[in-house]
Backbone as CSV, one residue per row, in Angstrom:
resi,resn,N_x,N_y,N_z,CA_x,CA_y,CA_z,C_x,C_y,C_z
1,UNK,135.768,116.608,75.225,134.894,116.486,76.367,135.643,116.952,77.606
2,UNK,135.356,117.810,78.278,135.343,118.545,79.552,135.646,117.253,80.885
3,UNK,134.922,116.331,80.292,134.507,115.313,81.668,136.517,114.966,82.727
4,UNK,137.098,114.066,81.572,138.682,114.113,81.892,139.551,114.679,82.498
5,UNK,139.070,116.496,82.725,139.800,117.473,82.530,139.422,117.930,84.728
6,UNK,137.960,117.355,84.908,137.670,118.030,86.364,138.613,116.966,87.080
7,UNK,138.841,117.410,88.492,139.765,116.417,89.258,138.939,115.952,89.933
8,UNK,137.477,115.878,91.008,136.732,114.805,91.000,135.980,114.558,90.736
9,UNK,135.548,113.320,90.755,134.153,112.946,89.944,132.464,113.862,90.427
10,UNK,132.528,113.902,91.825,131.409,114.752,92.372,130.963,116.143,91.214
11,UNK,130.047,115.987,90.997,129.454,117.595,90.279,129.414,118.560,91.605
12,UNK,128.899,118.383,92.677,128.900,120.149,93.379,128.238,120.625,93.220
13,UNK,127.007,121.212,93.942,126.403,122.111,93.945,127.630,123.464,93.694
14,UNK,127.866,123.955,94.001,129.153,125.052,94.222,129.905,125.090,92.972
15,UNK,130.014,124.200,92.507,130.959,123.984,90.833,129.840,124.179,89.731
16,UNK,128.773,124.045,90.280,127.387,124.364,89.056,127.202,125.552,89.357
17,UNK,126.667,126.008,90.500,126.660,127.540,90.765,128.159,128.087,90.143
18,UNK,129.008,128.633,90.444,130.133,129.223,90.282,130.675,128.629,88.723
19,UNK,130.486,128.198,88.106,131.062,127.811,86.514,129.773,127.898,85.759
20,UNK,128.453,127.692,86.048,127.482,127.863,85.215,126.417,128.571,85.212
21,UNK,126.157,129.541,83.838,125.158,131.085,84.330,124.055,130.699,84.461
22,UNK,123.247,130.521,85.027,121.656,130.289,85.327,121.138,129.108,85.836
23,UNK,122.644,128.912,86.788,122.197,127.514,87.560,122.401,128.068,89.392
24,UNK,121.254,128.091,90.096,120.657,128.303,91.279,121.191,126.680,92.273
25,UNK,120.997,127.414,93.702,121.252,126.416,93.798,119.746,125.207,93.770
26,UNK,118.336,125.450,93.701,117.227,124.590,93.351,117.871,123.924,92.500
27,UNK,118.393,124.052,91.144,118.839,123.630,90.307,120.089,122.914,90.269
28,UNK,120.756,123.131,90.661,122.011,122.025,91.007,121.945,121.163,91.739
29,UNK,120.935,121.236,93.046,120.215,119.770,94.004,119.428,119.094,92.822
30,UNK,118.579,119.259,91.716,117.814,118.928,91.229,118.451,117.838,89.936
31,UNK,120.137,118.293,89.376,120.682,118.211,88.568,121.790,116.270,89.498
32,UNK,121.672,116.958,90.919,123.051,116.323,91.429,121.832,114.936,91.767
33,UNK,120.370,115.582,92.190,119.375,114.242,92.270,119.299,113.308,90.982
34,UNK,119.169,113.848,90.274,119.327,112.634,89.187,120.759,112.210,88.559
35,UNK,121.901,112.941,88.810,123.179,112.799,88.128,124.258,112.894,89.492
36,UNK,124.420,112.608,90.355,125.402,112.639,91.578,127.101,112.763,90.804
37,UNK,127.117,112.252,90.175,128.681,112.511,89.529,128.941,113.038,87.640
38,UNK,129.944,113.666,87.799,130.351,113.830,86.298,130.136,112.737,85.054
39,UNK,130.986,111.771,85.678,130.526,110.641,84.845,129.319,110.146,84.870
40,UNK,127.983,109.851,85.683,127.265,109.606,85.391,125.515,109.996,84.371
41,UNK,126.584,111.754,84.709,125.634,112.479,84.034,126.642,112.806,82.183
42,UNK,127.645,112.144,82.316,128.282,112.041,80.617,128.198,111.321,80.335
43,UNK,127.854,109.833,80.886,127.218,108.693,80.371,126.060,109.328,79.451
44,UNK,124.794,109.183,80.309,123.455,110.021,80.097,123.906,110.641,78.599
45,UNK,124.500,111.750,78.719,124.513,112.515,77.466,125.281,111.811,76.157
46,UNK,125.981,110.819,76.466,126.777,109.744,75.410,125.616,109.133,75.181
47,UNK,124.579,108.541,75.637,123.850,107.516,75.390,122.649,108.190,74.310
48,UNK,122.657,109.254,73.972,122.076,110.397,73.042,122.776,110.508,71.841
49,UNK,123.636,109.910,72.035,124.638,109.706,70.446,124.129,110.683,69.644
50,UNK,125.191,112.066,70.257,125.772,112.757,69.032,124.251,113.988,68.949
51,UNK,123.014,113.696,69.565,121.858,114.928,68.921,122.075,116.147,70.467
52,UNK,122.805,117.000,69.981,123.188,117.692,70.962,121.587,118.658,71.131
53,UNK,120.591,118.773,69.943,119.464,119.068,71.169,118.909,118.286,71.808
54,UNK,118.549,117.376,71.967,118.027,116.046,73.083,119.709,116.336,74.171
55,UNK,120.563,116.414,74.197,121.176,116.656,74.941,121.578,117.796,75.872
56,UNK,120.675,118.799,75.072,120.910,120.198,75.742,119.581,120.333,76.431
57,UNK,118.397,119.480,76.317,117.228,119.395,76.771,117.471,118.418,78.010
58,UNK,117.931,117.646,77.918,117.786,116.469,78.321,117.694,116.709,80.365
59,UNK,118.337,117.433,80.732,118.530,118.187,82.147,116.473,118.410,82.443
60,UNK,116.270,119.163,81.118,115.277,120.335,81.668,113.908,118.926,81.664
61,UNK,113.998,118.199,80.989,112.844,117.248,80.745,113.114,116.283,81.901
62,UNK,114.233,115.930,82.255,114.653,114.705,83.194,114.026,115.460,84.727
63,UNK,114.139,116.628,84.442,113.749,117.593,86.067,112.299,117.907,85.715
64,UNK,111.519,117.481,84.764,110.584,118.291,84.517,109.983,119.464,85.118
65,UNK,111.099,120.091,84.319,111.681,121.491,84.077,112.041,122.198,85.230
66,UNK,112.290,121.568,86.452,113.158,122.090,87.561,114.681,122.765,87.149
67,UNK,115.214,122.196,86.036,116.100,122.836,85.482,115.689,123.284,84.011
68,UNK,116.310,125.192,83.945,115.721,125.597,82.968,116.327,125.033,81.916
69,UNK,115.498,125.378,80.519,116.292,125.145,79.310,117.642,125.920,78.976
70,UNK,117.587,127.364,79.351,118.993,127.778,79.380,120.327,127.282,80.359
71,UNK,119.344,127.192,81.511,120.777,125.850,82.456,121.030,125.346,82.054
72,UNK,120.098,124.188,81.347,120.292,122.658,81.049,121.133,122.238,79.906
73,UNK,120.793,123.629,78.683,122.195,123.999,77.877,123.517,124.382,78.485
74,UNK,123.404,125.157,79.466,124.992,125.368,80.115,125.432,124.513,80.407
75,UNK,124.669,123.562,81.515,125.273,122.112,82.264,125.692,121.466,81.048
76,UNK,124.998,121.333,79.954,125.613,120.521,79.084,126.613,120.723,78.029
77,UNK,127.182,122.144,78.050,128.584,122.939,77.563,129.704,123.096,78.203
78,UNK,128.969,122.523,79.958,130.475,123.090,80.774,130.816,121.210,80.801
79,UNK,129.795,120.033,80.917,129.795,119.045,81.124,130.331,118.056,79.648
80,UNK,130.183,118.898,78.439,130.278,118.185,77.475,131.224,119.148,76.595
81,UNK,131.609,120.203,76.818,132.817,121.039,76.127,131.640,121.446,75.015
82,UNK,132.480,122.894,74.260,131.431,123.521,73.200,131.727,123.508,71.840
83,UNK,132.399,122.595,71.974,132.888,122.198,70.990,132.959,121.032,70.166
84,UNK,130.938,120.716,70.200,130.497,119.822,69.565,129.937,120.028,68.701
Protein backbone atom coordinates (compact mmCIF):
# COMPACT_ATOMS: atom_id res chain seq x y z
CA UNK A 1 0.00 0.00 0.00
CA UNK A 2 1.18 3.40 -1.29
CA UNK A 3 -0.65 5.11 1.77
CA UNK A 4 2.88 4.87 4.30
CA UNK A 5 5.08 5.88 1.63
CA UNK A 6 3.33 9.90 0.99
CA UNK A 7 4.82 12.39 3.63
CA UNK A 8 1.46 14.10 4.40
CA UNK A 9 -1.61 12.98 5.12
CA UNK A 10 -3.54 15.82 2.91
CA UNK A 11 -4.47 14.28 -0.71
CA UNK A 12 -4.07 17.73 -2.80
CA UNK A 13 -5.76 18.73 -5.36
CA UNK A 14 -2.17 19.22 -7.16
CA UNK A 15 -0.90 15.59 -6.08
CA UNK A 16 -4.17 14.14 -7.88
CA UNK A 17 -3.76 16.31 -10.82
CA UNK A 18 0.07 15.82 -11.32
CA UNK A 19 0.39 11.84 -10.27
CA UNK A 20 -2.99 10.81 -11.69
CA UNK A 21 -4.11 10.54 -15.60
CA UNK A 22 -7.66 11.66 -15.85
CA UNK A 23 -8.03 13.45 -12.75
CA UNK A 24 -9.14 17.34 -13.43
CA UNK A 25 -9.17 19.53 -11.09
CA UNK A 26 -13.58 19.12 -10.78
CA UNK A 27 -12.44 15.87 -9.82
CA UNK A 28 -9.98 16.12 -7.17
CA UNK A 29 -12.37 18.90 -5.20
CA UNK A 30 -14.97 16.21 -5.63
CA UNK A 31 -12.56 13.28 -4.42
CA UNK A 32 -10.91 15.69 -1.45
CA UNK A 33 -15.05 16.49 -0.59
CA UNK A 34 -15.70 13.23 0.42
CA UNK A 35 -12.03 11.93 1.37
CA UNK A 36 -9.92 15.17 2.78
CA UNK A 37 -6.92 12.90 3.66
CA UNK A 38 -4.97 9.77 2.49
CA UNK A 39 -5.90 7.88 5.30
CA UNK A 40 -9.31 8.51 5.28
CA UNK A 41 -9.91 7.68 1.86
CA UNK A 42 -7.63 4.05 2.62
CA UNK A 43 -9.76 3.43 5.35
CA UNK A 44 -12.87 3.60 2.83
CA UNK A 45 -11.09 1.27 0.46
CA UNK A 46 -9.93 -1.30 3.47
CA UNK A 47 -13.43 -1.42 4.58
CA UNK A 48 -14.18 -3.22 0.96
CA UNK A 49 -12.05 -6.06 2.05
CA UNK A 50 -9.99 -7.12 -0.64
CA UNK A 51 -12.95 -6.66 -3.96
CA UNK A 52 -10.73 -4.36 -5.79
CA UNK A 53 -13.77 -3.71 -8.27
CA UNK A 54 -16.10 -2.13 -5.63
CA UNK A 55 -12.89 -0.43 -4.88
CA UNK A 56 -11.94 0.87 -8.15
CA UNK A 57 -15.65 2.03 -8.46
CA UNK A 58 -16.08 3.12 -5.31
CA UNK A 59 -14.73 7.09 -6.09
CA UNK A 60 -17.08 7.13 -9.23
CA UNK A 61 -20.42 5.97 -7.29
CA UNK A 62 -19.52 7.91 -3.95
CA UNK A 63 -19.35 11.21 -6.51
CA UNK A 64 -22.13 10.00 -8.43
CA UNK A 65 -20.03 9.92 -11.12
CA UNK A 66 -18.37 13.34 -10.67
CA UNK A 67 -15.39 11.19 -10.71
CA UNK A 68 -14.87 9.11 -13.79
CA UNK A 69 -14.56 5.39 -13.74
CA UNK A 70 -11.13 5.63 -15.29
CA UNK A 71 -10.03 8.28 -12.44
CA UNK A 72 -11.59 6.49 -9.84
CA UNK A 73 -9.41 3.40 -10.95
CA UNK A 74 -6.27 5.61 -10.96
CA UNK A 75 -7.06 7.27 -7.51
CA UNK A 76 -7.33 3.88 -6.40
CA UNK A 77 -3.75 2.50 -7.91
CA UNK A 78 -1.86 5.56 -6.94
CA UNK A 79 -3.85 5.41 -3.34
CA UNK A 80 -3.75 1.65 -2.93
CA UNK A 81 -0.43 0.53 -4.96
CA UNK A 82 -0.97 -1.93 -8.18
CA UNK A 83 -0.08 -4.39 -6.80
CA UNK A 84 -3.16 -5.96 -5.59
Amino acid sequence: MVVGEMREDNLGSNVMKEEVPQVTEETAVAVLNLYPTVLSLARAYSLLDGDVSAQEDMLRKQSSNAVSAVASRNIFQLVWGNDH
